[in-house]
N, C-alpha and C positions, 0 to 999 in steps of 0.2 A: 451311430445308432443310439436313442434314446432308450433310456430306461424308465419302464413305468413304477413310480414311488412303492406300486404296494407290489413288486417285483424282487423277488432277491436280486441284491448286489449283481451277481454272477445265476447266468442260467446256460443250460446246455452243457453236453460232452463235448468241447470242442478240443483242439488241440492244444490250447493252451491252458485250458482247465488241467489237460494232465500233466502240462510240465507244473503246472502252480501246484499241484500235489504233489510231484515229483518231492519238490522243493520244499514243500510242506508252509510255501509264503516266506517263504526264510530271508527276509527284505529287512536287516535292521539297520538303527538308526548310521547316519555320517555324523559320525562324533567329533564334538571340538578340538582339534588342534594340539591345546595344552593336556586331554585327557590318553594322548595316544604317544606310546613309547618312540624312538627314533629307533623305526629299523625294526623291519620283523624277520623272522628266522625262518626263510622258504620252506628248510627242512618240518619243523616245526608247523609250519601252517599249514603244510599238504600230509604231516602225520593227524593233525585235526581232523582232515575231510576226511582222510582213508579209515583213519576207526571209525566216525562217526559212520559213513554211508555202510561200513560194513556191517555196524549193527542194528542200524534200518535194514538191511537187505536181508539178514538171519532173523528179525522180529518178520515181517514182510510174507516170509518165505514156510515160517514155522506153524502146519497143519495143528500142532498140537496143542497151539495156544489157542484160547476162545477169542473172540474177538474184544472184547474187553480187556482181558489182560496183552494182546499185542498193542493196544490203543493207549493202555498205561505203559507200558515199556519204552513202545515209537514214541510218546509222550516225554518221557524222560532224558531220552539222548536229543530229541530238539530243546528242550529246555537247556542241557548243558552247554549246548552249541551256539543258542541265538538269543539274541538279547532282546526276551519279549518285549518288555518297558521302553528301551530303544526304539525299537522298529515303529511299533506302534505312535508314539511321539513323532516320531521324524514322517508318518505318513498321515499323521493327521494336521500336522504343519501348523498351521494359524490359528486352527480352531481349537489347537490345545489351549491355548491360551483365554480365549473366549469360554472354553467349557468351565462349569462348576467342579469342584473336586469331587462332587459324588458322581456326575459324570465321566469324569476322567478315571475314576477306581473301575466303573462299570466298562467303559471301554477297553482299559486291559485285562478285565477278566475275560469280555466275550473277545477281544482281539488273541487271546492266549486258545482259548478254546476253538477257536475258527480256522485256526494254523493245526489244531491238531485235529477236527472233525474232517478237514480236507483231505485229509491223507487217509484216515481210517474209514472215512466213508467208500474209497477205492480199494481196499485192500485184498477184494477180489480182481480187480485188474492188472495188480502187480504181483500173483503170485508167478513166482518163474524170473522175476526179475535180478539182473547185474548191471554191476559197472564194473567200469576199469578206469584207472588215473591213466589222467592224460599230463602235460606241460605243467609245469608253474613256472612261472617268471616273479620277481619283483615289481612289483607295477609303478608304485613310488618308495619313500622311505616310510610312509606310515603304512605299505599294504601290498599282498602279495597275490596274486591271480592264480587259482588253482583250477583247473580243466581235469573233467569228468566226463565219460560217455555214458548214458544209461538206455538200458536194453530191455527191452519186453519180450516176452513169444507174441510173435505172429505182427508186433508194430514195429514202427522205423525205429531205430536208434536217434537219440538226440544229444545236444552237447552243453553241459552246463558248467560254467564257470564262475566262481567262487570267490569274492574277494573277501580276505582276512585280513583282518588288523590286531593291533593291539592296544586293548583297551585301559593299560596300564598292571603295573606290576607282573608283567608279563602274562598275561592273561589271553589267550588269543580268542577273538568271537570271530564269525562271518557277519561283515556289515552290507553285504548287498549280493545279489545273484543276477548273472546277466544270462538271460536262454534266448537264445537265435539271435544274440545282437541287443535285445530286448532289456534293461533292467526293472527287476520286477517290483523294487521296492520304490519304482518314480509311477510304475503303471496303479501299483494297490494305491499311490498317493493322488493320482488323478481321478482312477473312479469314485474314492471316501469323498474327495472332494466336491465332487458331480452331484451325490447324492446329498450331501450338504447344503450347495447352494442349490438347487432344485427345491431345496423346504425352506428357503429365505435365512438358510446360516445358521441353523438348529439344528445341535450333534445330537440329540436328540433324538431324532429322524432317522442319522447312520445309526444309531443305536439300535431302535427298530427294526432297521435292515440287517443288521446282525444276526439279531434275535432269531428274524423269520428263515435267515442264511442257516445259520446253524440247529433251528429245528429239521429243515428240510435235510441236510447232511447226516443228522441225526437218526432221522428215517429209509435216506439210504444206505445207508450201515447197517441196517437190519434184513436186508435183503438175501 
């Protein structure tokens, strides 16, 4: 399905819009080899997921907060967790390269802000929501696979898996989320791309489309 240029990126409720908020885009960079520890600590990497989701689910969940201040909070614990810079680089692939640096600053401001409009723009669909830890296994020696089931009132349960690594000095981040099978930090790198080459290679363009993405998100959040 084609996208029209003056189109946000993403349109419609579909099911996948809500695991991508679920997730809140949580797609960061596959880091080089030499920057990632041998061997990460399963225990350690599914203690990462279980605080973090748990203080998404209490920000999420908390009547008392305006939505502004649950949007700085949810805000906060994705940041600690994902490696905005990363992600963003690794899904914009070639054209980071091609982009100017005042492009590139501009990019990860609106890529930082778009992870976090996605999820507080829904924050009335996820009141009521849990998870529960599922498996971890070690997947290799740089990264460990942690499974989660998240739960709505009134929607199906879905299942998201986590992989952590270690990005040195012991450091643990999430470098990619895989929902139904699906990894979401190759699909956010295929659509930047789409709209990329559709404007003849001018990030430019993805910029734009950002812009118009997170106005829109902006204004549902206010609903």
């Amino acid at each position: 399905m084609k996208h029209d240029d003056r189109e946000p990126i993403m349109d419609g409720m579909t099911r996948r819009d809500l695991i991508l908020a679920a997730t809140a885009l949580a797609v960061p960079a596959l880091l080089p080899r030499d920057l990632l520890a041998q061997g990460v600590d399963t225990a350690r990497a599914t203690g990462l997921i279980e605080n973090a989701g748990q203080e998404l689910v209490s920000y999420l969940n908390d009547s008392r907060l305006s939505v502004a201040q649950r949007r700085e909070r949810v805000a906060g614990v994705l940041r600690r967790t994902i490696d905005i810079e990363g992600t963003g680089r690794f899904i914009l692939g070639r054209y980071w390269r091609s982009a100017s640096a005042q492009e590139q600053q501009e990019y990860i401001r609106l890529f930082d802000e778009t992870i976090i409009r996605n999820l507080s723009a829904r924050f009335g669909e996820y009141q009521g929501v849990r998870f529960t830890m599922g498996r971890s296994q070690q997947r290799t020696e740089e990264d460990v696979l942690v499974n989660t089931v998240i739960e709505r009132p009134n929607s199906a349960s879905f299942s998201l898996d986590w992989r952590v690594a270690d990005q040195g000095g012991g450091q643990l981040k999430v470098v990619d989320v895989i929902a139904e099978g699906t990894s979401l930090r190759l699909t956010t790198r295929s659509e930047y791309s789409s709209v990329i080459q559709r404007n003849g290679g001018q990030v430019g363009a993805l910029l734009a489309a950002m812009r118009q993405q997170i106005t829109q998100l902006s204004a549902r959040e206010g609903r």
